[in-house]
Residue frames as a rotation matrix with the C-alpha (Angstrom) as fourth column:
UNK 1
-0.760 -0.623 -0.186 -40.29
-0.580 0.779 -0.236 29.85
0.292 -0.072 -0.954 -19.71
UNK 2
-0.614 0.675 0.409 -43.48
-0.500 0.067 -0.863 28.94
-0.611 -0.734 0.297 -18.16
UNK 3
0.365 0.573 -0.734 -45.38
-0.750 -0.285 -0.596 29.58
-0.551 0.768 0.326 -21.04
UNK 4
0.001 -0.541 -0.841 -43.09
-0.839 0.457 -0.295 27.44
0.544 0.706 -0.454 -23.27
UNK 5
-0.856 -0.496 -0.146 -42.93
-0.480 0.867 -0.133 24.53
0.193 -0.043 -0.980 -20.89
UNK 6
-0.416 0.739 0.530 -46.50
-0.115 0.535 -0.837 24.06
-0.902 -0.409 -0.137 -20.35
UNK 7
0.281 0.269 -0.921 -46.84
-0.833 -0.408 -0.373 24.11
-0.476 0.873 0.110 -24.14
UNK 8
-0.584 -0.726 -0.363 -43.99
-0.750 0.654 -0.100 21.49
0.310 0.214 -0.926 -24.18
UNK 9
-0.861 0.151 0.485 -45.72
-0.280 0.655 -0.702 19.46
-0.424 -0.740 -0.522 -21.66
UNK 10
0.317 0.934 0.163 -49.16
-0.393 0.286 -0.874 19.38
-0.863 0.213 0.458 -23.67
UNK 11
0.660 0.709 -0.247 -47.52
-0.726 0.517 -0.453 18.48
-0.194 0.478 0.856 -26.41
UNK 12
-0.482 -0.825 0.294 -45.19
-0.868 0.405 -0.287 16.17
0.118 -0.393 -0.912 -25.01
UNK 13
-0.547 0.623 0.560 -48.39
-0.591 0.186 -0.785 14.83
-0.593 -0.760 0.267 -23.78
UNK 14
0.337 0.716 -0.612 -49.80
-0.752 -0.186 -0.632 14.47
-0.566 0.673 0.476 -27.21
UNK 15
0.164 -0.661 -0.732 -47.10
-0.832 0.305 -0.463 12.76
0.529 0.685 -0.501 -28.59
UNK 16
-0.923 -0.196 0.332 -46.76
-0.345 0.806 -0.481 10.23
-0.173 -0.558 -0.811 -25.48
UNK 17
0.202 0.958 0.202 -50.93
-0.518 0.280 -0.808 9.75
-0.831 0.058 0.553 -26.02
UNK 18
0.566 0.167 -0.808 -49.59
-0.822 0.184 -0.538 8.48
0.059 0.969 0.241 -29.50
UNK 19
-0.439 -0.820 -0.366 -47.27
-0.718 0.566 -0.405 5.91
0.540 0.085 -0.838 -28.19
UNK 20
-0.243 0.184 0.952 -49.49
-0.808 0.504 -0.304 4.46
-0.536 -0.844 0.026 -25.71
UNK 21
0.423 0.023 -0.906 -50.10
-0.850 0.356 -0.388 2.07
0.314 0.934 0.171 -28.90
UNK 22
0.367 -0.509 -0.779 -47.18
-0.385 0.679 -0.625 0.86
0.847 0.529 0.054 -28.93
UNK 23
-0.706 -0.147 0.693 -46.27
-0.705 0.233 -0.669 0.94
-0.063 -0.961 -0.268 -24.49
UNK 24
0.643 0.709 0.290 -50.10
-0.664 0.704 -0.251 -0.89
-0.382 -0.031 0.923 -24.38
UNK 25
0.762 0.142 -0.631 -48.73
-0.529 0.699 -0.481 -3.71
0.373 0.700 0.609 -26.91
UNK 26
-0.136 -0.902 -0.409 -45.12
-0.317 0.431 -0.845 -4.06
0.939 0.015 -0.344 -25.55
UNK 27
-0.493 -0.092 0.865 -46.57
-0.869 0.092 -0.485 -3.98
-0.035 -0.992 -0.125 -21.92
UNK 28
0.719 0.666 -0.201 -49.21
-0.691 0.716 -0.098 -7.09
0.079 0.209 0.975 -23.31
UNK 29
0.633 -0.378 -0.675 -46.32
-0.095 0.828 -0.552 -9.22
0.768 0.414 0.489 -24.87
UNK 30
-0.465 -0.870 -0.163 -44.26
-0.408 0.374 -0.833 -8.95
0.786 -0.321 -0.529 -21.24
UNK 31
-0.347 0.419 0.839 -47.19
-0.878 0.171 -0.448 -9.68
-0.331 -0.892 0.308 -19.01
UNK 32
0.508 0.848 -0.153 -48.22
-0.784 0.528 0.326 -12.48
0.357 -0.045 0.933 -20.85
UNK 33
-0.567 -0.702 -0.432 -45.56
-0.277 0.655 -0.703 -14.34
0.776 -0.279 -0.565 -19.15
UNK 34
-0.915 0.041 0.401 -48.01
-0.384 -0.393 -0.836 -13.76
0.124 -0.919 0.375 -16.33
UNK 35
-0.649 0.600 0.468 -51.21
0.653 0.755 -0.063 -14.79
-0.391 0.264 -0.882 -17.80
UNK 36
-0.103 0.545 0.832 -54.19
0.706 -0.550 0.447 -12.93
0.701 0.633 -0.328 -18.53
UNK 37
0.766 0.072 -0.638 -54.15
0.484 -0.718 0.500 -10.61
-0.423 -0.692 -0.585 -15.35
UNK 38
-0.232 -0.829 -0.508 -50.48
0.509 -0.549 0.663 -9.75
-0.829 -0.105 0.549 -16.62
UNK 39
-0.489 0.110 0.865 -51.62
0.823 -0.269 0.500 -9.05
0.288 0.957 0.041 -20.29
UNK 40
0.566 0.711 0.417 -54.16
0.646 -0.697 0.311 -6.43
0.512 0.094 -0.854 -18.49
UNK 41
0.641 -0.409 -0.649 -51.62
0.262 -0.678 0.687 -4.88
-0.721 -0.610 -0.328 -16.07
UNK 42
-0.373 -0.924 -0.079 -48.97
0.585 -0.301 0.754 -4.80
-0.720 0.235 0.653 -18.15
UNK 43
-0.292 0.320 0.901 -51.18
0.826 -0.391 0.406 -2.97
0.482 0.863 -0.150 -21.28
UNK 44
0.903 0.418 0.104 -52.54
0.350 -0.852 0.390 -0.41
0.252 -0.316 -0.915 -18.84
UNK 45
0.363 -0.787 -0.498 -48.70
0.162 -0.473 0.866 0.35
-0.917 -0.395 -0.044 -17.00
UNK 46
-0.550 -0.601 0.580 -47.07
0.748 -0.046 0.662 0.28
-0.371 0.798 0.475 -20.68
UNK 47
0.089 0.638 0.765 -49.99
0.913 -0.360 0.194 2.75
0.399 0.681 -0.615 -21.58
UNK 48
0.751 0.133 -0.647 -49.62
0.574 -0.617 0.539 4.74
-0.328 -0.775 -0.540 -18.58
UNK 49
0.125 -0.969 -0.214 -45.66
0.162 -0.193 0.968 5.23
-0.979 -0.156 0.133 -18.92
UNK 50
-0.319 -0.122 0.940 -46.04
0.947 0.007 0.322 5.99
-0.046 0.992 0.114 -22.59
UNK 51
0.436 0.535 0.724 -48.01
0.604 -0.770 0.206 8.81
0.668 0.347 -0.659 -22.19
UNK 52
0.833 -0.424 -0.356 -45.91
0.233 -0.315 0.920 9.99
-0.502 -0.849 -0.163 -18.54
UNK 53
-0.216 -0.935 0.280 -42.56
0.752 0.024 0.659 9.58
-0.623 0.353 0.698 -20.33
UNK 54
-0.406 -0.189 0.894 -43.77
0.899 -0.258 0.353 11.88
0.164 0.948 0.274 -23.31
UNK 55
0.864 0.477 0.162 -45.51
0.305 -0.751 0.585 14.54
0.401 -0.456 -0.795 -21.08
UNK 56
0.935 -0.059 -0.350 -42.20
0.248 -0.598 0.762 14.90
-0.255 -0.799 -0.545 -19.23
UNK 57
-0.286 -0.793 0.538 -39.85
0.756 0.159 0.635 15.45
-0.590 0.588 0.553 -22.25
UNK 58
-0.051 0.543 0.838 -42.10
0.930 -0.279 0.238 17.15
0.363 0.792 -0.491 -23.68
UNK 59
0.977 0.195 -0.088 -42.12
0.203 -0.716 0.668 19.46
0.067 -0.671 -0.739 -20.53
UNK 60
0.396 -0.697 -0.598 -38.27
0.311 -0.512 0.801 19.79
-0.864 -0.503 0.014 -20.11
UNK 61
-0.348 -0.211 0.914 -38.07
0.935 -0.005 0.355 20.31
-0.070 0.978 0.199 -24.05
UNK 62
0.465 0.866 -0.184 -40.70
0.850 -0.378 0.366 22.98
0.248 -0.327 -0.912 -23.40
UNK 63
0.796 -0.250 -0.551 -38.80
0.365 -0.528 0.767 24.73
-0.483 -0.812 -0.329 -20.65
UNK 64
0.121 -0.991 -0.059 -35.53
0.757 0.054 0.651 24.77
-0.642 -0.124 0.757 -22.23
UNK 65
-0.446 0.017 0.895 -37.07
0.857 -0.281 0.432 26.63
0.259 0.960 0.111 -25.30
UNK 66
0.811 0.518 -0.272 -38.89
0.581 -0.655 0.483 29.21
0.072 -0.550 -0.832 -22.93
UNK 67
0.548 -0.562 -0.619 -36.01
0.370 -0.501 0.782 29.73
-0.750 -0.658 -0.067 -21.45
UNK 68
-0.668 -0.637 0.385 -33.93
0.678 -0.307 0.668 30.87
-0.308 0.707 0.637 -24.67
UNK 69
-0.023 0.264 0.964 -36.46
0.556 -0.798 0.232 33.09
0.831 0.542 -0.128 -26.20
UNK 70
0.918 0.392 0.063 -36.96
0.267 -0.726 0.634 35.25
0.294 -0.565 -0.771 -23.07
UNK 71
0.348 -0.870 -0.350 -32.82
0.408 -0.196 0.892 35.34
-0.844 -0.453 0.287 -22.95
UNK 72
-0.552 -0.740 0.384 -32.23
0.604 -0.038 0.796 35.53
-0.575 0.671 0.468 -26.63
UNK 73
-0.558 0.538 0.632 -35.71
0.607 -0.254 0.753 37.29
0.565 0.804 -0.184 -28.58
UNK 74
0.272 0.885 0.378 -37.92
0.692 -0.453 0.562 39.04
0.669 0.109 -0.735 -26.03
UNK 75
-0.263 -0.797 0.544 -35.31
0.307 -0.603 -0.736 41.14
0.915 -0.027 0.403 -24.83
UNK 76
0.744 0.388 -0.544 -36.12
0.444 0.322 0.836 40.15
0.500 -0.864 0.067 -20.62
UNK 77
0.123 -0.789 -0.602 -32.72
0.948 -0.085 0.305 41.31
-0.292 -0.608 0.738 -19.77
UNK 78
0.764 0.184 0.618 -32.22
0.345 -0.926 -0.152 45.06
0.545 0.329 -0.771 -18.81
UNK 79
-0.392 -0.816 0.425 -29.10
0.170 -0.518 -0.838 47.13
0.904 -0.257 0.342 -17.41
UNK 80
0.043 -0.029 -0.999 -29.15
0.999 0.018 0.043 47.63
0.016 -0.999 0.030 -13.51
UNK 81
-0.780 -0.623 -0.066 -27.16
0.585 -0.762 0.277 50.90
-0.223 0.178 0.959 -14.37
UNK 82
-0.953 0.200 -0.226 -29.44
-0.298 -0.738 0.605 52.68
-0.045 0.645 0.763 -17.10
UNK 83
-0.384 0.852 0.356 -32.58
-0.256 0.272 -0.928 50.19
-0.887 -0.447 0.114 -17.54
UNK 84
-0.335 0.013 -0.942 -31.62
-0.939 -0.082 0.333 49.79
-0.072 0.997 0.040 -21.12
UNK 85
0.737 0.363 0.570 -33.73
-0.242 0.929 -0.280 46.23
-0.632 0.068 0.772 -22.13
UNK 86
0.136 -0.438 -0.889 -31.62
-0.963 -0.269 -0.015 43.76
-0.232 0.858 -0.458 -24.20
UNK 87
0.852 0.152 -0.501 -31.07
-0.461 0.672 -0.580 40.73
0.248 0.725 0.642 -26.04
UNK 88
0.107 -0.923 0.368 -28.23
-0.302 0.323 0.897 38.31
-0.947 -0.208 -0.244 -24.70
UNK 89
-0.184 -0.479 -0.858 -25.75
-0.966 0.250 0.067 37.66
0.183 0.841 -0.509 -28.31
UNK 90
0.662 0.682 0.311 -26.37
-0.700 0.711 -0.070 34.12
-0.268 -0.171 0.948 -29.11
């Protein structure tokens, strides 16, 4: 699960690094209400929160898939009783 959400989380990451584009551009066109200070805050917070937002989707996307293969494929789950490993039915 680990494994799988820090996987998620880089490329969550990746995918929010592509958007900062478009966060940078929308965060320009609401700061220039502000003038040219807003046009720079708002392009750097719209950049920021593009890439944040897509790191932490990317991380609970991540996780959620960890968590299924190590319940459903890498057979994590074993009998108290006998110690038999197994697969949970999907």
């Amino acid at each position: 699960m680990t494994i799988g959400a820090s996987i998620g989380a880089v490329g969550g990451a990746a995918r929010g690094a592509s958007t900062i584009l478009t966060g940078s551009q929308i965060g320009a066109t609401v700061g220039a209400l502000a003038g040219p200070l807003g046009i720079t805050i708002g392009t750097v917070s719209g950049a920021l929160l593009g890439g944040l937002a897509g790191g932490v989707g990317g991380c609970a996307i991540g996780a959620e898939l960890g968590e299924k293969l190590d319940r459903h494929v890498l057979a994590n789950n074993h009998c108290l009783v006998c110690g038999h490993r197994f697969n949970l039915p999907t």
